[in-house]
C-alpha positions as CSV (number, residue, x, y, z in Angstrom):
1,X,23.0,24.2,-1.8
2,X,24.4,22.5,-4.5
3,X,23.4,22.1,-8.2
4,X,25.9,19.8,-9.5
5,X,23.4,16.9,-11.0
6,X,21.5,19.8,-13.0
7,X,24.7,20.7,-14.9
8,X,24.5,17.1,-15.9
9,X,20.5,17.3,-16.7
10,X,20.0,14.2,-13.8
11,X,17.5,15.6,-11.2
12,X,17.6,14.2,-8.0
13,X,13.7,12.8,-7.4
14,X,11.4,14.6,-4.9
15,X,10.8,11.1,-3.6
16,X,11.4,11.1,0.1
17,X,13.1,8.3,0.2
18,X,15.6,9.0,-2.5
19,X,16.2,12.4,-1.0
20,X,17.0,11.0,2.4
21,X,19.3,8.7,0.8
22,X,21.2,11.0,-1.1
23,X,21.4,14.0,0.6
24,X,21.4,12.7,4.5
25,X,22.8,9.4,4.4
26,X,25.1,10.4,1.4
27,X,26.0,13.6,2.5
28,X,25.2,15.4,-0.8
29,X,23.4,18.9,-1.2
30,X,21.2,20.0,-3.6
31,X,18.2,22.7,-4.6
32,X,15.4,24.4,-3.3
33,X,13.3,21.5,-4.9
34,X,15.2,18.6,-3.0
35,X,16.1,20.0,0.4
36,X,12.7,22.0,1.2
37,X,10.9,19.5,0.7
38,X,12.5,17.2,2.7
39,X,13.1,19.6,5.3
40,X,9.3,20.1,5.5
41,X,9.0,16.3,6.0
42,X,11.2,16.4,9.1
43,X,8.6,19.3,10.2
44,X,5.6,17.1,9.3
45,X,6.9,14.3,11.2
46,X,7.5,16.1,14.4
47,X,4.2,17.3,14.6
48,X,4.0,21.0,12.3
49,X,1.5,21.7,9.7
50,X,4.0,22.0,6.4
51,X,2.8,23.6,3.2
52,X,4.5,24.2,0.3
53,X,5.1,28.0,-1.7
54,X,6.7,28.4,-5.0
55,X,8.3,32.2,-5.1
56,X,10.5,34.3,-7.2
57,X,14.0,35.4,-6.2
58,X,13.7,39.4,-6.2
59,X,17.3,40.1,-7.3
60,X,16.7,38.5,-10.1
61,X,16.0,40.8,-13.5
62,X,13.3,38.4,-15.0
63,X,10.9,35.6,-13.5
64,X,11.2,32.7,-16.1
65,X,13.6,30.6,-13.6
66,X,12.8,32.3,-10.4
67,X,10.5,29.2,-9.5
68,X,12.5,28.3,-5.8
69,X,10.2,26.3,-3.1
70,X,10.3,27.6,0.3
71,X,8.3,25.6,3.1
72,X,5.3,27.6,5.2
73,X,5.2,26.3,9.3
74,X,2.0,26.5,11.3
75,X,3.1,25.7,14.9
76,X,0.8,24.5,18.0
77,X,0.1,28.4,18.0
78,X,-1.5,29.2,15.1
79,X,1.8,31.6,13.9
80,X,3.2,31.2,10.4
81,X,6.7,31.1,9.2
82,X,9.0,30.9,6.6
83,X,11.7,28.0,6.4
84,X,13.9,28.5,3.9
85,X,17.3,25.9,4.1
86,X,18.3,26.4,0.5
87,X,18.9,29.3,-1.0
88,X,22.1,30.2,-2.3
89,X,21.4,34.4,-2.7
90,X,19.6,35.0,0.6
91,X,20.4,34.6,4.4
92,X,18.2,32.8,6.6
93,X,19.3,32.3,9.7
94,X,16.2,31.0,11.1
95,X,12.7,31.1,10.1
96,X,11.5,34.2,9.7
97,X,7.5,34.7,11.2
98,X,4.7,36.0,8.6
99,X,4.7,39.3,10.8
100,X,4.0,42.6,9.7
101,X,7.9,43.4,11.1
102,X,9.8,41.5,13.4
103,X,13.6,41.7,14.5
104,X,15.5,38.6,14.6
105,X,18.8,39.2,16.6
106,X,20.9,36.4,15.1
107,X,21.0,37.9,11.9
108,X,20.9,41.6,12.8
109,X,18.7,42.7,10.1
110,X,15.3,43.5,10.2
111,X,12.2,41.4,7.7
112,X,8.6,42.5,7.1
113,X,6.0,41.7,4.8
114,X,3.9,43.1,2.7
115,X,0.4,41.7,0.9
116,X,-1.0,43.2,-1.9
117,X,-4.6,43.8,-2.7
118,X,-4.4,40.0,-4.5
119,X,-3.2,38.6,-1.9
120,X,0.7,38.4,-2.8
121,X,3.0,38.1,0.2
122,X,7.1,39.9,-0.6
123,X,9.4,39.6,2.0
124,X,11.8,42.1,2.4
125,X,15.0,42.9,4.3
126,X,16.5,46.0,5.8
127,X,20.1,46.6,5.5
128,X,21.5,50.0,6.6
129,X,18.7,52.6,5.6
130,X,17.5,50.4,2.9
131,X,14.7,47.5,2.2
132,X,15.7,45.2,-0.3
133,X,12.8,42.4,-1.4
134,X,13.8,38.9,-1.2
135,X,11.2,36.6,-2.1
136,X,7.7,36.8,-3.7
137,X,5.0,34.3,-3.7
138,X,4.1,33.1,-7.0
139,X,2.0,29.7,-5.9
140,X,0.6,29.0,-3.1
141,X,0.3,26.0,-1.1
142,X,1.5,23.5,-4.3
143,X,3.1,20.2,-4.2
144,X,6.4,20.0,-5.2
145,X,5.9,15.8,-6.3
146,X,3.5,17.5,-9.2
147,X,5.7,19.9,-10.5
148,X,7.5,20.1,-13.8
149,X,11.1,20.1,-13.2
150,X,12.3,19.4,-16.9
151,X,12.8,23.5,-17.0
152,X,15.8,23.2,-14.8
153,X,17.9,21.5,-17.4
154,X,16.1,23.4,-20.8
155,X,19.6,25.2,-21.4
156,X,18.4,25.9,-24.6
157,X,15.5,28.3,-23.4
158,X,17.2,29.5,-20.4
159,X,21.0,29.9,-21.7
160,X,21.9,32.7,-19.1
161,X,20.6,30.7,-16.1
162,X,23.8,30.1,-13.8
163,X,22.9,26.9,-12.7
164,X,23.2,25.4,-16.7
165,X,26.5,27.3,-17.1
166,X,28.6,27.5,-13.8
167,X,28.6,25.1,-10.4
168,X,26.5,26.9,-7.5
169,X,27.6,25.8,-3.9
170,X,26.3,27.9,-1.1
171,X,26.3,27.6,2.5
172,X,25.1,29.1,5.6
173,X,27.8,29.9,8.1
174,X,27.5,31.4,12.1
175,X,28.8,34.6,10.2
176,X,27.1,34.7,6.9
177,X,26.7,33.1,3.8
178,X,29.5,31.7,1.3
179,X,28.6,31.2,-2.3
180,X,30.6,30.2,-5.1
181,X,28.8,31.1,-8.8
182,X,31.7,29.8,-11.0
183,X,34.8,32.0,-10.0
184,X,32.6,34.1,-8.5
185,X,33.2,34.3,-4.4
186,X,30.7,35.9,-2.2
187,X,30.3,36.1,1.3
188,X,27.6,38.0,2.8
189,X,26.7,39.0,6.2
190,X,24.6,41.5,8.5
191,X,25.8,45.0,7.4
192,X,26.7,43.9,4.3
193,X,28.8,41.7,1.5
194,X,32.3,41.2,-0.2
195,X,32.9,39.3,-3.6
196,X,36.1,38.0,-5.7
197,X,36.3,37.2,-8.9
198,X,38.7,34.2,-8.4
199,X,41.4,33.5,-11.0
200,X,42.6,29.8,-11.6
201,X,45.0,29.9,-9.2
202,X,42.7,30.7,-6.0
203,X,40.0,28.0,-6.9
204,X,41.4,25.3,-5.0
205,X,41.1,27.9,-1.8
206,X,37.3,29.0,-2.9
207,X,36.3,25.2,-3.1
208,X,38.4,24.6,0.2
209,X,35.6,26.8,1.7
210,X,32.6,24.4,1.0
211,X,34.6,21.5,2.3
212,X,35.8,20.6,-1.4
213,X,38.9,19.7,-3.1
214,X,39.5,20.9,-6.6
215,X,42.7,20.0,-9.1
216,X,43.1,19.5,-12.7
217,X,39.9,21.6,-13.4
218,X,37.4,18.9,-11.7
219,X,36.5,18.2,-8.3
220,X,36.8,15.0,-6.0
């Protein structure tokens, strides 16, 4: 996960082809709104049933930029999952099956959902004695090619939105996940997280963990 082009109000294209390009052969990241997708088209090809969900982000204090595209699996069984492959504030270790609760041992946490009476689908998470929701469906079944993406660079009506203000890079690790929000480091992982506000001088070692190289304030 990276949002680098947004800062810069270029959005990559939901184009197949152009996302292949860039973020395979290229060896670039990006959003929810470029790597689902294309994720979902690796599924499709193999053989899966792909649809597409638009949900919120439940840690978030309002909805107005919590639009993030996860990718719903129907395999040669009839069950249901959730692929997720880009999300910077959530760990998904593997897709998670629409079950009432299931345990999934590599991430040593335990997911159920809930539906309400309207037919809304949250997923949440159990960590200690605790549930915590994740995601909630907002749309179902959409198509991310038809969406309206100019939102994600309207700094002007979403000033506090981190990714018009800071760089985002996130990744999923055998341990956890590493996120960098700005100076903000975060690593999170089953049983819990840690986070460092980074001064100057450390940034060259946060960026070091996403494979990057930082100096002079930019990075190569």
């Amino acid at each position: 996960y990276e949002n680098t082009d947004y800062l810069t109000g270029r959005i990559l294209s939901t184009d197949f082809e152009t996302q292949f390009r860039e973020i395979i052969l290229g060896g670039r990241g990006g959003m929810c709104i470029d790597m689902n997708p294309l994720f979902g088209a690796l599924l499709t090809a193999v053989g899966y049933r792909v649809r597409y969900f638009s949900t919120r982000i439940c840690s978030r204090k309002t909805e107005d930029m919590n639009f993030h595209v996860i990718s719903n699996v129907e395999d040669c069984d009839g069950q249901i999952w959730w692929c997720d492959v880009a999300n910077p504030f959530t760990r998904f270790f593997e897709p998670i099956p629409l079950t009432t609760e299931e345990e999934l041992p590599a991430s040593g946490s335990l997911f159920r959902f809930e539906e309400d009476s309207f037919g809304k689908i949250t997923l949440f998470e159990k960590n200690s004695e605790d549930w915590r929701g994740l995601l909630a469906v907002r749309d179902s079944d959409i198509t991310p090619e038809d969406r309206d993406y100019s939102k994600y660079h309207d700094i002007l009506n979403y000033p506090d939105n981190a990714i018009f203000s800071k760089e985002v890079f996130s990744i999923l690790t055998p341990e956890g996940r590493r996120t960098l929000t700005g100076n903000l480091y975060r690593e999170s992982f089953p049983g819990g997280f840690y986070h460092i506000e980074c001064p100057d001088r450390l940034m060259p070692w946060a960026y070091a963990q996403f494979g990057l190289h930082k100096t002079c304030n930019r990075e190569v």
